[in-house]
N, C-alpha and C positions, 0 to 999 in steps of 0.2 A: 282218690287213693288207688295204688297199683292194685290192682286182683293176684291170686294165688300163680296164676300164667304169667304175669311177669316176672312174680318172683324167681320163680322157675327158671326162666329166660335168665337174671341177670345171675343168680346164685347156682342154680342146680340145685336147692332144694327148697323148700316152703324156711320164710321166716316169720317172724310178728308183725303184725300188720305197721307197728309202727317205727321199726326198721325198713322194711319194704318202703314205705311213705318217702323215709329220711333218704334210702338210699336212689330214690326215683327221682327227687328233689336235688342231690348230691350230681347225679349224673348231667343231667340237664345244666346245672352250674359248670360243670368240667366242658360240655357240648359248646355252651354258649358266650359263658364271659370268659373262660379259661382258653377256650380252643382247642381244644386237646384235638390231637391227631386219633381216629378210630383204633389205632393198635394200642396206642396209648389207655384210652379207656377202655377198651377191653380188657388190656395187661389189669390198669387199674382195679378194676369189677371183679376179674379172677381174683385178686392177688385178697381184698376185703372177704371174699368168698371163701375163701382158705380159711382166713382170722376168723370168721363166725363158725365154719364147721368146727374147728380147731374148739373154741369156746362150749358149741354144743356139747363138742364130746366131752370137753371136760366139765361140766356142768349137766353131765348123767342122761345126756340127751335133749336134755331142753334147752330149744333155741333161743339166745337173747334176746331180751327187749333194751329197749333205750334206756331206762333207769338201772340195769342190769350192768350197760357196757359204760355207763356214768359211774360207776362204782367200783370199776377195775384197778387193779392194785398194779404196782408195777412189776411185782414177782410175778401177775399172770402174763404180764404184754414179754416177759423174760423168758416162761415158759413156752410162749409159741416160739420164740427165736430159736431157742434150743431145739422146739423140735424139729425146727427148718434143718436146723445143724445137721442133728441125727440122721433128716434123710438124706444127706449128703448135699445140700443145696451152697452154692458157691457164694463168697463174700457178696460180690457182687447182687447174686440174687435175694438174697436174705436182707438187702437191704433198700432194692427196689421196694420189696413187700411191705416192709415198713412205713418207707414212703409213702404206698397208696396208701394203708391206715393212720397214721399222724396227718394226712389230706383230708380224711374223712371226719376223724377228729375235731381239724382245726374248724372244717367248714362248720361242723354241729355246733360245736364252739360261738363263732362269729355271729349262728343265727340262733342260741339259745335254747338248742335244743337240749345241750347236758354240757358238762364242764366235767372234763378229765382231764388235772393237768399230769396222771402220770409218765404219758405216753411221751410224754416230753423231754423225759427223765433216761429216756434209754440212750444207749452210747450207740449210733448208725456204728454197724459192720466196717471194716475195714477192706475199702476195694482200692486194687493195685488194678489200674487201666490200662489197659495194654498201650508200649508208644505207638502213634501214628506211624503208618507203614507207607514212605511216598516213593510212589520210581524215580529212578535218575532221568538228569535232564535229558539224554538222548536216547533211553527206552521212549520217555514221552514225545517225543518229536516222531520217535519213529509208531508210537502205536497211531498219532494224529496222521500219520501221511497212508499206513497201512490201511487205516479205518475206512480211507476215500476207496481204496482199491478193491476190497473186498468183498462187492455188491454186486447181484451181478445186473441190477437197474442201477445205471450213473444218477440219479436224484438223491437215491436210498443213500449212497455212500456217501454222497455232499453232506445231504440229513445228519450222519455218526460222522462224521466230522466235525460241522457245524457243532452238535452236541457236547461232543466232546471238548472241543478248545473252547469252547465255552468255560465250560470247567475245568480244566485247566489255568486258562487264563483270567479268569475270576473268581474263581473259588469257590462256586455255587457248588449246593447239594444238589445231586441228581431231582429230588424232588419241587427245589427252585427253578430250575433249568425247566423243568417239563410244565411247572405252573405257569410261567408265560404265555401273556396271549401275543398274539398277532403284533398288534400296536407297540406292543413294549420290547419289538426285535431290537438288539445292539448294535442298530447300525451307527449312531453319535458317539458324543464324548464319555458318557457317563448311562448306567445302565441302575435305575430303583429296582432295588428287589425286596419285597417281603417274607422273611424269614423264620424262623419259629415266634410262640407267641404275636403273629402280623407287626413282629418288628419290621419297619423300613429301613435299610440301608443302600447309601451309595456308591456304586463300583463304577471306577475308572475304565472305559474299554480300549483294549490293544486294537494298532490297526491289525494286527492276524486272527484277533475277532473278528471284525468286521466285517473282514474279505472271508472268511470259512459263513458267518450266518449270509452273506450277500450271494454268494454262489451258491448257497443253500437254497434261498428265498426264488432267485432267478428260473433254477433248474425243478423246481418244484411241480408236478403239474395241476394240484389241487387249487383255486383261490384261498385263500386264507381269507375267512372274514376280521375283521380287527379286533374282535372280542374272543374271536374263536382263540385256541390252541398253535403256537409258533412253530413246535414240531408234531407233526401227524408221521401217523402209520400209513401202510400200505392203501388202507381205504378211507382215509382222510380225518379219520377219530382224531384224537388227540393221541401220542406218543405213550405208550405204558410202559413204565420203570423196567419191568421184567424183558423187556425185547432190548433194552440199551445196555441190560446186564449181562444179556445169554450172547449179544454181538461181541461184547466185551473180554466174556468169557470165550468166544470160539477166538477173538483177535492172539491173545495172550498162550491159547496153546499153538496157534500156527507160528507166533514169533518166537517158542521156547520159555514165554515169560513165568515170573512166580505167583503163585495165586491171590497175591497182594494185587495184582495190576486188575484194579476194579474201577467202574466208576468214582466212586468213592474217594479213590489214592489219586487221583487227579487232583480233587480237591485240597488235600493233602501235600501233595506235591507245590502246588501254585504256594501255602504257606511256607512251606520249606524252602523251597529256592529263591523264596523271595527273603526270608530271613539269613540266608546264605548270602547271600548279595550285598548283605545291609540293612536288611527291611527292619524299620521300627517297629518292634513287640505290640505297642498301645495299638500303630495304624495297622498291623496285621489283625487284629483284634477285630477294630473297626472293620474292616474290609469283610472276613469271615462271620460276622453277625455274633461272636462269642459276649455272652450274657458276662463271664467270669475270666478275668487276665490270664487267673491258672488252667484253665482248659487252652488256653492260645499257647501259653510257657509250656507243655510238654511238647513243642516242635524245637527246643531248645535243648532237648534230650537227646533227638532223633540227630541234629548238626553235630553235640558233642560227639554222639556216637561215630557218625561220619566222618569227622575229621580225626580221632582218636583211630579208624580203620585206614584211614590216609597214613598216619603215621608209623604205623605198626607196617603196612604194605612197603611205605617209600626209607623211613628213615634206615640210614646203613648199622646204626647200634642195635634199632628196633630189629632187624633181621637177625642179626645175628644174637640176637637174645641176651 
């Protein structure tokens, strides 16, 4: 059973030993069959951490036990939402939070530790997602060819090249891109990636792939072991997110760009132009690793938007209002 020290660690403050038990139990399930990403269960830890103080205090100080939060009404799981409200917490946040408590729920649930189905009962907040922000085709051509120039070691610059048309051209997340080892460089037809939840998916690779990771690889002067990491740093680590962000970030103010032009809008970008083109919704889908067709359909926002700013620019009624 966790000691008082972990409790600590995962709440910031002592709870019942048999909440503590449940939620050490909870964690390791999210670690190990879930896979949660570290920010993720962190987010998650905090966000339960809130919902027990929240409880404490309204239950006069004393901290819940297990039969306590099995007995929760749905006016109470209504009252913490509200008072997410009151302190100004946005749709969006107020309903992450939720989420990690109906996780914790469902998981107690599943292995018997209490049955609450109020939590069930509550209506998720209502989040408006911001649309995808992707550059046009010839910012993106031109941040790929600047990325090379910009270094003042020619490997480094192949490196953020490499990287970048990567994503671009495949649509990986920055964190896909950098999870590659060695072995699994782009140089063939088709390129496996492992995606959220270690879903596998298959990407087609461009030859302007191939030749950006080939000149990459060539020009490198570290060996790559086959297991090791495909892009390394300056002293042969594996590539960390924050160096391919802050290149990104200095590419975008020397070319004038908008603060959209992140890693990220690459990816972004690759769906968009490719749905501009013709691309099938399902196989963009496919391609991008998207669990849900509606997270793929809001690049269908971003086109109407673009071609509705096409028209409004070019048509001669549209000018003249």
């Amino acid at each position: 059973m966790p000691n008082k020290k972990d409790s600590d660690i995962y709440l910031g403050f002592s709870a019942r030993p048999d909440v503590q038990d449940a939620l050490a139990h909870w964690r390791r399930w999210l670690e190990s069959e879930k896979v949660v990403s570290r920010h993720t269960l962190s987010a998650y830890t905090a966000d339960v951490a809130e919902f027990l103080r929240f409880l404490t205090e309204f239950h006069g100080g004393s901290p819940p036990s297990l039969n306590d939060l099995g007995d929760l009404k749905a006016a109470d799981f209504r009252a913490w939402m509200s008072r997410l409200a009151m302190d100004g917490l946005v749709g969006a946040s107020r309903a992450r939070k939720l989420a990690a408590v109906r996780n914790l729920f469902r998981w107690m649930d599943r292995g018997g530790r209490l049955h609450n189905p109020a939590v069930a009962t509550l209506a998720t907040p209502k989040v408006k997602r911001p649309a995808p922000r992707p550059l046009t085709e010839i910012d993106a051509d031109r941040l790929l060819e600047e990325a090379e120039r910009e270094r003042e070691e020619p490997w480094i610059g192949k490196r953020d090249r490499a990287l970048f048309t990567l994503l671009y051209g495949c649509g990986l997340r920055i964190s896909e891109a950098l999870g590659l080892a060695a072995r699994d460089a782009p140089l063939g037809d088709t390129l496996r990636v492992t995606g959220k939840g270690r879903k596998d998916r298959m990407i087609p690779i461009l030859p302007a792939v191939t030749e950006a990771v080939r000149a990459y690889l060539d020009s490198c002067p570290f060996t790559l072991a086959p297991d090791g990491p495909l892009f390394v740093g300056t002293r042969g680590g594996r590539l960390n997110a924050s160096i391919a962000q802050h290149q990104m970030q200095k590419l975008r103010a020397l070319m004038g760009m908008p603060d959209n032009a992140t890693p990220h809008a690459l990816r972004h970008s690759f769906a968009t132009h490719l749905l501009a083109d013709g691309g099938d919704l399902r196989a963009i889908q496919d391609l991008l690793g998207h669990a849900s067709l509606s997270t793929t359909q809001r690049y269908t926002d971003v086109e109407n938007e673009q071609l509705m700013n096409v028209y409004r620019n070019a048509h001669p009624r549209a000018r003249k209002g």
